[in-house]
C-alpha positions as a Markdown table, in Angstrom:
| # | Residue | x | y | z |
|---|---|---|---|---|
| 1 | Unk | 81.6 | 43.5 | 131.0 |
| 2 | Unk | 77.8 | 42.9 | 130.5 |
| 3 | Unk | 74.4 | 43.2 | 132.6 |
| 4 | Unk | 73.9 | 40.6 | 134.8 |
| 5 | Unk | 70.5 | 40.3 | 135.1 |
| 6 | Unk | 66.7 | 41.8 | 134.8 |
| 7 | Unk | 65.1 | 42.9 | 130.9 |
| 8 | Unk | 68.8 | 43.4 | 129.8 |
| 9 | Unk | 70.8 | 40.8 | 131.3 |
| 10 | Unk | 73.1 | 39.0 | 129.5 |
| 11 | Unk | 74.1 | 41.9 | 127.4 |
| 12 | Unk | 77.8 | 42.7 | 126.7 |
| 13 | Unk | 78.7 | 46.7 | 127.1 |
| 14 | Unk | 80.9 | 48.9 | 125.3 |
| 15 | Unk | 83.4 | 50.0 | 126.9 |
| 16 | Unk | 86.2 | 52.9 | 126.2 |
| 17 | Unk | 89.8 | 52.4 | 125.4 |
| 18 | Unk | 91.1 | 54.1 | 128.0 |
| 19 | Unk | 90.2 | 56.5 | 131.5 |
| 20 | Unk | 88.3 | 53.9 | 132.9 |
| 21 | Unk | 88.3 | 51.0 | 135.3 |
| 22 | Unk | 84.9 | 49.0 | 135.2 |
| 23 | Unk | 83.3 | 47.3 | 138.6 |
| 24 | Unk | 84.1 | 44.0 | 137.5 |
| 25 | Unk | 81.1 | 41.5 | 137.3 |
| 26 | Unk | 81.4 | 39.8 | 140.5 |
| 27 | Unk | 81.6 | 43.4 | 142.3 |
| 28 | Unk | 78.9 | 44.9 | 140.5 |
| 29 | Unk | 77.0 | 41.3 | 141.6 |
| 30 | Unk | 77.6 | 41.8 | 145.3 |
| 31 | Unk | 76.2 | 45.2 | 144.8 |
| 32 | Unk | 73.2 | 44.2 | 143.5 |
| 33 | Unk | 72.7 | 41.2 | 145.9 |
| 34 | Unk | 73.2 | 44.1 | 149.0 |
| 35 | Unk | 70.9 | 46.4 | 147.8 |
| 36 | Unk | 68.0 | 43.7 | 146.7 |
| 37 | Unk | 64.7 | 45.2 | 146.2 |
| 38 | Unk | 65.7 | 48.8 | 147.3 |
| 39 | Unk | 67.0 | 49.3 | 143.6 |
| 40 | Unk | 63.1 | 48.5 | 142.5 |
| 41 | Unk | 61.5 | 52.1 | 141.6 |
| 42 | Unk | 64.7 | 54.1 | 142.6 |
| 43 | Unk | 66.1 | 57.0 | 141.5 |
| 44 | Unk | 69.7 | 56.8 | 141.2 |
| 45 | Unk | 72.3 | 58.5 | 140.8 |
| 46 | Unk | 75.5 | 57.0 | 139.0 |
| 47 | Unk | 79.0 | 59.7 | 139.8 |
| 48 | Unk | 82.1 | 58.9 | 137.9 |
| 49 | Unk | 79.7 | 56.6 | 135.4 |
| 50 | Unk | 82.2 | 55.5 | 133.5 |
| 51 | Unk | 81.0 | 53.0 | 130.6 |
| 52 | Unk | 77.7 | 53.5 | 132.8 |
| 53 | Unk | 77.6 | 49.5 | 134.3 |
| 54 | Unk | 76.3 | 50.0 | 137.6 |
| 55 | Unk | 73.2 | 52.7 | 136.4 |
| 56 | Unk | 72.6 | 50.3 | 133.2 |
| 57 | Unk | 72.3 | 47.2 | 135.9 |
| 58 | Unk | 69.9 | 49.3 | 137.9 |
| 59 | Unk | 67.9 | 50.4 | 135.5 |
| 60 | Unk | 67.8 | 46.7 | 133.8 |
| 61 | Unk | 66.6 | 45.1 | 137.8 |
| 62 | Unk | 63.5 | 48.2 | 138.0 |
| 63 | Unk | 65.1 | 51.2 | 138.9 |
| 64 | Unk | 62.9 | 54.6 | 138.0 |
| 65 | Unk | 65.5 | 56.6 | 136.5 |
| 66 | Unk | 69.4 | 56.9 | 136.6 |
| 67 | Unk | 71.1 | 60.1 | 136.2 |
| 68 | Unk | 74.6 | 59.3 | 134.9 |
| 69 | Unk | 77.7 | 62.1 | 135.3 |
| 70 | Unk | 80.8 | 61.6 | 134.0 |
| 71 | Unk | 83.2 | 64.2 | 132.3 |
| 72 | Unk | 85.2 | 62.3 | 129.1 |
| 73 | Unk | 83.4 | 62.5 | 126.0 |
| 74 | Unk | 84.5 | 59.1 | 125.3 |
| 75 | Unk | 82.7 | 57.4 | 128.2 |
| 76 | Unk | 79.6 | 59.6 | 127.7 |
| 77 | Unk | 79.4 | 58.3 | 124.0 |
| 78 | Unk | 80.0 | 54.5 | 125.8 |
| 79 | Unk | 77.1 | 55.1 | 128.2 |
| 80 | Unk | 74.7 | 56.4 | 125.3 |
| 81 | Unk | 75.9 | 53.2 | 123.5 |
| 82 | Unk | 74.9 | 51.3 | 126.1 |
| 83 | Unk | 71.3 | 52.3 | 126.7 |
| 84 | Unk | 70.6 | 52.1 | 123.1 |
| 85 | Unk | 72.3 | 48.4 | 122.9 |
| 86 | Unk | 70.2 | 47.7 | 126.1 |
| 87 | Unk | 66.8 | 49.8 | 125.2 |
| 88 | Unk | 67.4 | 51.1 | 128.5 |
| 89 | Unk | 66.5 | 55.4 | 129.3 |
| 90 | Unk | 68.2 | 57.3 | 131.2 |
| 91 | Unk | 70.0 | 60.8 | 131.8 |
| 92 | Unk | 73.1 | 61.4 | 130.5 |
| 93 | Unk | 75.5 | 64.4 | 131.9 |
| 94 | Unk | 79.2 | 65.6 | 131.1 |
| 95 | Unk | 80.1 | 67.4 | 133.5 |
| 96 | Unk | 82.8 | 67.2 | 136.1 |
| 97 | Unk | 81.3 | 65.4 | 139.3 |
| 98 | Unk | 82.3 | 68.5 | 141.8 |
| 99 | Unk | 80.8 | 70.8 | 139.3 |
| 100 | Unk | 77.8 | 68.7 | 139.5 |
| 101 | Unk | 77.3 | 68.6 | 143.0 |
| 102 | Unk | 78.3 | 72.5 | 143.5 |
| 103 | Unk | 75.7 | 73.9 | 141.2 |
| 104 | Unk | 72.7 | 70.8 | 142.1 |
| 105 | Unk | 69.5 | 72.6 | 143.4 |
| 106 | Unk | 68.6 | 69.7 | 145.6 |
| 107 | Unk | 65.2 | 69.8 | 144.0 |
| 108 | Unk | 65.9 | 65.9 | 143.1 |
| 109 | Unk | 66.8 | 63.7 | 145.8 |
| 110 | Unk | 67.7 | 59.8 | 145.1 |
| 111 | Unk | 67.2 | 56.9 | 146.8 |
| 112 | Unk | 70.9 | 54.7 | 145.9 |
| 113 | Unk | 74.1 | 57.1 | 144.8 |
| 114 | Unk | 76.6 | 55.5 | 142.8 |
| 115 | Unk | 80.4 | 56.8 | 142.9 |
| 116 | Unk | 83.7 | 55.0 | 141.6 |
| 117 | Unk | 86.2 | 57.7 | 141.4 |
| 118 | Unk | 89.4 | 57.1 | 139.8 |
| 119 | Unk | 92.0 | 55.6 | 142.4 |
| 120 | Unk | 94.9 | 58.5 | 141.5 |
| 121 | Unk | 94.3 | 61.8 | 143.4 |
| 122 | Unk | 92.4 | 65.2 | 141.7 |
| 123 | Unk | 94.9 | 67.7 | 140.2 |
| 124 | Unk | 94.8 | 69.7 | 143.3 |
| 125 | Unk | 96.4 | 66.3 | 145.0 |
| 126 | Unk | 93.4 | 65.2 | 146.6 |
| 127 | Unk | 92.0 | 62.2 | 147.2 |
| 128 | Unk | 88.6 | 61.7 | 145.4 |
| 129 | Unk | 87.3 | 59.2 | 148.2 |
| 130 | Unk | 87.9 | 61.8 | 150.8 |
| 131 | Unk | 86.6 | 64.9 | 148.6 |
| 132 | Unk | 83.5 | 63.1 | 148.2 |
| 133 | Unk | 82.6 | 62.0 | 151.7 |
| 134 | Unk | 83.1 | 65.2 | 152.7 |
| 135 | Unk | 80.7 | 66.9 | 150.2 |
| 136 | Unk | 78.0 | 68.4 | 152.2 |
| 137 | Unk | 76.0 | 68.7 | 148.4 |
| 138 | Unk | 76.2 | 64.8 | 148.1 |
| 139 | Unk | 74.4 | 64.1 | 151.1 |
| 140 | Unk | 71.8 | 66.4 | 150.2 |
| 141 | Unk | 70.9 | 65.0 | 147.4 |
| 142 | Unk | 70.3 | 61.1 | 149.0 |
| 143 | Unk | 67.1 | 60.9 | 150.1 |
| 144 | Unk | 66.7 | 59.8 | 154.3 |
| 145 | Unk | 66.9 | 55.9 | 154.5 |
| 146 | Unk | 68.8 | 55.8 | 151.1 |
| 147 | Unk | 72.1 | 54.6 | 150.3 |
| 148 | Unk | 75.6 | 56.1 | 149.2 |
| 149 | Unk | 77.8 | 52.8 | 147.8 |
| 150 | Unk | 81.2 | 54.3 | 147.1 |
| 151 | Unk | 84.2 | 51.8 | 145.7 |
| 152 | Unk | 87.4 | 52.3 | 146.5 |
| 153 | Unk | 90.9 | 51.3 | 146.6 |
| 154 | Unk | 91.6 | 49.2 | 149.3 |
| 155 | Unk | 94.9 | 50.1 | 150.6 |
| 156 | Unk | 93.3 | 53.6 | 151.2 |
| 157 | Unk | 92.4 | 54.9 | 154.5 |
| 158 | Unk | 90.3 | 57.1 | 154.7 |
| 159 | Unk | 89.2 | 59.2 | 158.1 |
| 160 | Unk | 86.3 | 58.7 | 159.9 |
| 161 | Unk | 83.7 | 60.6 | 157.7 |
| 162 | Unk | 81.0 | 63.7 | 160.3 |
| 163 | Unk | 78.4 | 63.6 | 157.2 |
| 164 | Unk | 78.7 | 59.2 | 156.5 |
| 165 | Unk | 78.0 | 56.4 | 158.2 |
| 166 | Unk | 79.6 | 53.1 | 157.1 |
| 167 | Unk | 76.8 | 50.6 | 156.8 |
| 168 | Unk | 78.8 | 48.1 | 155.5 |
| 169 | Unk | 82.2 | 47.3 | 153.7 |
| 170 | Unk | 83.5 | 44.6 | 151.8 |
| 171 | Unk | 86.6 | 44.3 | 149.9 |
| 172 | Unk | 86.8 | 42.0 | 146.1 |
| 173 | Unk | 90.5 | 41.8 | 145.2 |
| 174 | Unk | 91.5 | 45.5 | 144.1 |
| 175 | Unk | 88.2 | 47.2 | 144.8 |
| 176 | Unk | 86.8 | 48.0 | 148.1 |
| 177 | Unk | 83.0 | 48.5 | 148.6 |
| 178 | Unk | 81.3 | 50.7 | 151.1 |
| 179 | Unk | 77.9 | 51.0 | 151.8 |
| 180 | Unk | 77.0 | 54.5 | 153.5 |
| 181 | Unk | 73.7 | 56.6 | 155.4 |
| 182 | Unk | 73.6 | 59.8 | 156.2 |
| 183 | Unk | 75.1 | 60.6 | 159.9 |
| 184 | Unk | 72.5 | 61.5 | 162.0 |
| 185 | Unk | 74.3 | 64.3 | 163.6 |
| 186 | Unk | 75.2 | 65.5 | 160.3 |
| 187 | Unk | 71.6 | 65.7 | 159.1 |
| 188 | Unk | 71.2 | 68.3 | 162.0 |
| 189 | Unk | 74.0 | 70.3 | 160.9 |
| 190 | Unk | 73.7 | 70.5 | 157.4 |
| 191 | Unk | 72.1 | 73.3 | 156.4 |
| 192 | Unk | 69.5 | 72.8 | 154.0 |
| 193 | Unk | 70.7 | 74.0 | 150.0 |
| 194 | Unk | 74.7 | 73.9 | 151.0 |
């Protein structure tokens, strides 16, 4: 796995043993190509980070910031890796995504959110996928016009999300890729620190 392309491209990342499944190169290409110039200046957030690919690739094409949040110690030590290999800055958190968005104070909003969540359910039996477009905390924190890109297996189904709307969706062999706003409707309903 490596950056594809802006100050760090070309570099190869570290990435842990085991607990994660990295957006392979192609994907995290596609990605980049959708987004284009929104990534310039943007602060992101990256959710389930992993080894941290998809923050490090915005951060190396212009992003402002990246706040990465993932909860094994292994991939946080990868990530950390990784911005020093690329001389790339950003914000590093362990801390279980839920957590996360339960005790944000929406004083930070960001322009692109990143999420792959493992494909098996939570321990509760769960699926991430749905757990996370129905997180009222998420939507909060995306700033209006931004964008929530969520990947996914695609074999899931997933119901029609009140707080999303798909944008657009495409699938790359095992991973599927959405692109998501916030619902208009749902922006009317949310209450405002929930």
């Amino acid at each position: 796995m490596r950056v594809i392309a802006g100050s760090a491209g070309g570099i190869h990342l570290t990435v842990p043993q085991r607990g994660v499944r990295p957006t392979m190169d192609r994907v995290k290409a596609a990605i980049f190509s959708s987004l284009a110039d929104q990534v310039i200046d943007a602060p992101i957030l990256d959710l389930f980070a992993g080894s941290g690919g998809l923050g490090i690739e915005a951060l190396s094409r212009g992003a402002a910031s990246v706040l990465f949040v993932e909860e094994d110690r292994q991939s946080i030590r990868a990530i950390e890796k990784n911005l020093a290999k690329t001389n790339l800055r950003g914000r590093v958190r362990q801390q279980d995504v839920f957590e996360f968005l339960r005790r944000s104070s929406f004083a930070e909003k960001f322009r692109i959110i990143f999420a792959d969540p493992p494909y098996e359910k939570t321990k509760a039996g769960e699926h991430f996928t749905e757990k996370l477009l129905a997180n009222a905390a998420l939507a909060q924190l995306l700033e209006p016009g931004g964008v929530f890109v969520l990947e996914k297996r695609p074999a899931e189904r997933i119901p029609e999300p009140e707080l999303w709307n798909v944008i657009r969706g495409k699938t790359y062999g095992a991973t599927e890729v959405l692109f998501l706003r916030h619902a208009p409707s749902a922006l009317r309903i949310m209450p405002a620190g929930k």
